[in-house]
N, C-alpha and C positions, 0 to 999 in steps of 0.2 A: 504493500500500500504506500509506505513512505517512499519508497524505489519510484512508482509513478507519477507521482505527485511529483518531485523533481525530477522527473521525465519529461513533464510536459510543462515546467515550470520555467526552465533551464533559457535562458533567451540564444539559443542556438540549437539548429536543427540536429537533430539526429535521428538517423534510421538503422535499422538493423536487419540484413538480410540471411536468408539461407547459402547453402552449396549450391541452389539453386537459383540462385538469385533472384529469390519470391521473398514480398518485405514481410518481415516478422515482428517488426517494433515501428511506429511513425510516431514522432511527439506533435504536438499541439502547434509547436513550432514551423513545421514542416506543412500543419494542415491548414495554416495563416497565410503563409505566403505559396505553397501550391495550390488552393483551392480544393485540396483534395483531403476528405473526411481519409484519417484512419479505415475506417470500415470498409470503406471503396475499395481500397490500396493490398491493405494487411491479404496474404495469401498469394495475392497476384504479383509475378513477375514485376521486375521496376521497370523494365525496357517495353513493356506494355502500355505506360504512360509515358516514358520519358526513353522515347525509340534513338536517340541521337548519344543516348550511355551505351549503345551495342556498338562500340569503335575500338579495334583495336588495342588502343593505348588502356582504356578505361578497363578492358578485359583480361591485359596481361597485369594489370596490377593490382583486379581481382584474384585471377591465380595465382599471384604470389603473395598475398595475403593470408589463402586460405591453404597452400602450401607449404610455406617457409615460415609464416608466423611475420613476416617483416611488414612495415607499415609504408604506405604510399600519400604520397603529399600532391594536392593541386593548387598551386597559388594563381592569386589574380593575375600578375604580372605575364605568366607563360600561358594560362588556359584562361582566364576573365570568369569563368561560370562553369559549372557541371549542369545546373539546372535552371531552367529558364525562368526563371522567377522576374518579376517585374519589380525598378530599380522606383525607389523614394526619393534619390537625387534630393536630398533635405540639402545640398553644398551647392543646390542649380548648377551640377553636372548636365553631360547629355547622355549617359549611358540609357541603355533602353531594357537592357538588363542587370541586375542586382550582380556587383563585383563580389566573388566567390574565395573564402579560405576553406579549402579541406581537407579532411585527414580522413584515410581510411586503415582500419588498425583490426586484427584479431580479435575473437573472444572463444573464449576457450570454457571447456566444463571441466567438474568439479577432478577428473582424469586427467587434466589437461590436456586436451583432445579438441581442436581448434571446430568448432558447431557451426559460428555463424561471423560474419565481419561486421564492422558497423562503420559508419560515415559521419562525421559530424560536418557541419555545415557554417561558416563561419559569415555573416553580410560585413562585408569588408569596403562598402559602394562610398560612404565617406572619406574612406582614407584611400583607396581610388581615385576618388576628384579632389583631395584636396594636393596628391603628387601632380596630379594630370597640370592643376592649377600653379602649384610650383615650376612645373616642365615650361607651361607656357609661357610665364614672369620671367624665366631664364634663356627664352628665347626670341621674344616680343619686344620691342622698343615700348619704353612707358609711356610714353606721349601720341604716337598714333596708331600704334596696335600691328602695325609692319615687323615682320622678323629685321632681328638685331643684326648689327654688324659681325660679331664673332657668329651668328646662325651662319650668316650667307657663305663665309670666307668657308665654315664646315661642309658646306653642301658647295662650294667651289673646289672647296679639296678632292669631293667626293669624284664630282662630275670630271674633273681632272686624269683619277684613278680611272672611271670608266672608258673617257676617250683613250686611255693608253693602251686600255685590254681590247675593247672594242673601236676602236675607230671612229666611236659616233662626236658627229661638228653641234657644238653648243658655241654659244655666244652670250656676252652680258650688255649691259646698257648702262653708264655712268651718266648720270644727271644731275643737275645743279639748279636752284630755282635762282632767276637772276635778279640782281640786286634786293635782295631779302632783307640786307641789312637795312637799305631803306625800310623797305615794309617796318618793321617794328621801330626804328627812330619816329616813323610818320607816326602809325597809329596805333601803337603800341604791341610789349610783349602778347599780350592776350591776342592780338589779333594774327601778330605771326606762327602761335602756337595753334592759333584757329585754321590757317591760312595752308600750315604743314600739316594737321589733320585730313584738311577738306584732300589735298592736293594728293596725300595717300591711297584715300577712298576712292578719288578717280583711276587713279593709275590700277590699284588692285580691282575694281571692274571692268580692266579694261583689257584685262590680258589673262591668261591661260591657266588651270587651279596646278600646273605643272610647271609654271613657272614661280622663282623665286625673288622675291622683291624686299629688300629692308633697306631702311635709312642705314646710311653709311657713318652720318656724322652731321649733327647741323643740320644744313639745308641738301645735301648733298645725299642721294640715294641711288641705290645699284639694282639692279635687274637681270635676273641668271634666267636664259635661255633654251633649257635646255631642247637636243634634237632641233636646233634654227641654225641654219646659215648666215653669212654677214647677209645677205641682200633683202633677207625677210626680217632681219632684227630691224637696216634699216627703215623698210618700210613701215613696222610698228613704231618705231623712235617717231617718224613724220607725224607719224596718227596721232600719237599719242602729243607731239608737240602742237597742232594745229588745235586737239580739243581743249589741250589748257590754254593756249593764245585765245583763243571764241569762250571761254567761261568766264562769269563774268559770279564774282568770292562777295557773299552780301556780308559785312560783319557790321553789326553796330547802324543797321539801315545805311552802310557805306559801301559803295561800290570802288570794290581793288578787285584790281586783275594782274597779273604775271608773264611771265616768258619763262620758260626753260631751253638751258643749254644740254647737249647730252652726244656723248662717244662712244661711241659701237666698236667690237672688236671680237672678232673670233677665234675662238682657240687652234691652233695651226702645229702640225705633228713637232716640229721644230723644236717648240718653244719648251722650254726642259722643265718649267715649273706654274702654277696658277698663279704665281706674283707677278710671272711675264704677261699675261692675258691682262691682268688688272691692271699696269703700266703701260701695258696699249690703249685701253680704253682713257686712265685717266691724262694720258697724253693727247687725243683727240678731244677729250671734253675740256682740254686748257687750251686746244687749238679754237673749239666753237663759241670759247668766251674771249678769249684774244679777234677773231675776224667780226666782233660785231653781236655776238650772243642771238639767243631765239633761235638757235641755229642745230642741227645733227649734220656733224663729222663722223670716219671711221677710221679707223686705224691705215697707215698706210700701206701697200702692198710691199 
């Protein structure tokens, strides 16, 4: 009696199944967030409700469970869920399912002669969104929500490694907003950090969920390409400088508008490192502020 009462008390799932893997124990816990009565469950196979536990992985570590006596671990990190339960997001995550710690361990009788395994179930969905949310702080520029400059430089490295193995032509986009510093002497910081928000938002609607975009520094921001050659980076760079030149930045019932300069360059077998690729680009975007700005340059052949 006291045994069930902290059975179904316990704020973590557990179930307990046969050699057959017919459930023989569901807590209170388990019938909260599966929607599934004990009574339902108890006697029937688990893979009869939850048909996506019959994989491989989940089977060999039933076998050795109920073989070896060893115990089998599923964390969030490598697996997210065993069971599809629906996530609470109390952290306004966007999981869609409830992030999963579990153990599956022996139980053995009074011979100790191993009967039945059991699983406890751990909702781990808080401390899931609150790493997810640390990952994105450590990756996000704090002011307009753009990946950071160490993000981009890692996924330039990245892209670097693959053109070497694979061949494939990627290109970046150095850009500059021109004369900024005015913008904020005229009408102040708050307008310039308005100005560098609005001016991200454009840019990241306006280009590819495969490509990578972060403020570099300041006013200045880079764009990774990947799979584009130089002649389609600069066709985007144009696009992309005509729609900021024709937008017209409302702050403060004040009409500002801008220019960007910006330097194209693409990665070429040659070049022995990602620092070369980024010294081309930001050598062409000091050429399009040197001839007059509002301008896209490319690196030279």
């Amino acid at each position: 009696m006291i045994f069930d009462q902290i059975f179904d008390m316990i704020n973590i799932g557990i179930i307990i199944i046969d050699k057959e893997l017919k459930v023989y124990k569901w807590n209170r816990w388990m019938e909260i967030h599966s929607k599934i009565p004990a009574e339902k469950i108890t006697g029937f196979p688990l893979f009869s409700f939850f048909p996506d536990l019959n994989n491989p992985r989940f089977l060999r570590n039933f076998k050795s469970v109920l073989t070896f006596g060893n115990f089998a671990f599923f964390s969030q990190k490598l697996h997210q869920y065993l069971f599809p339960f629906q996530a609470a997001n109390s952290l306004g995550s966007n999981f869609k399912y409830m992030r999963q710690s579990c153990t599956m361990g022996p139980l053995r009788d009074d011979n100790n002669v191993i009967r039945y395994a059991y699983i406890m179930v751990q909702d781990v969905t808080d401390i899931a969104a609150y790493e997810q949310k640390l990952l994105e702080m450590s990756i996000r520029d704090g002011l307009t929500g753009v990946y950071n400059r160490r993000y981009f430089e890692t996924r330039l490295e990245e892209e670097f490694e693959r053109h070497k193995r694979y061949t494939r032509p990627f290109s970046i986009i150095m850009q500059d907003i021109d004369h900024f510093k005015k913008v904020n002497d005229t009408y102040g910081h708050p307008c310039g950090d308005y100005i560098l928000k609005a001016f991200a938002s454009m840019i990241v609607s306006s280009i590819r969920k495969v490509d990578i975009f972060a403020r570099y520094g300041g006013e200045e921001f880079c764009c990774l390409l990947p799979e584009t050659r130089l002649d389609s980076a600069m066709k985007l760079a144009e696009f992309l400088r005509k729609k900021i030149e024709r937008n017209i930045f409302i702050f403060n019932n004040t009409e500002i508008r801008i220019t960007i300069s910006q330097g194209i360059a693409e990665l070429k077998t040659e070049m022995g490192a990602a620092e070369a690729l980024l010294r081309e680009a930001d050598h062409a975007l000091y050429e399009a502020k040197e001839s007059g700005r509002n301008k896209v340059v490319k690196m030279k052949d």
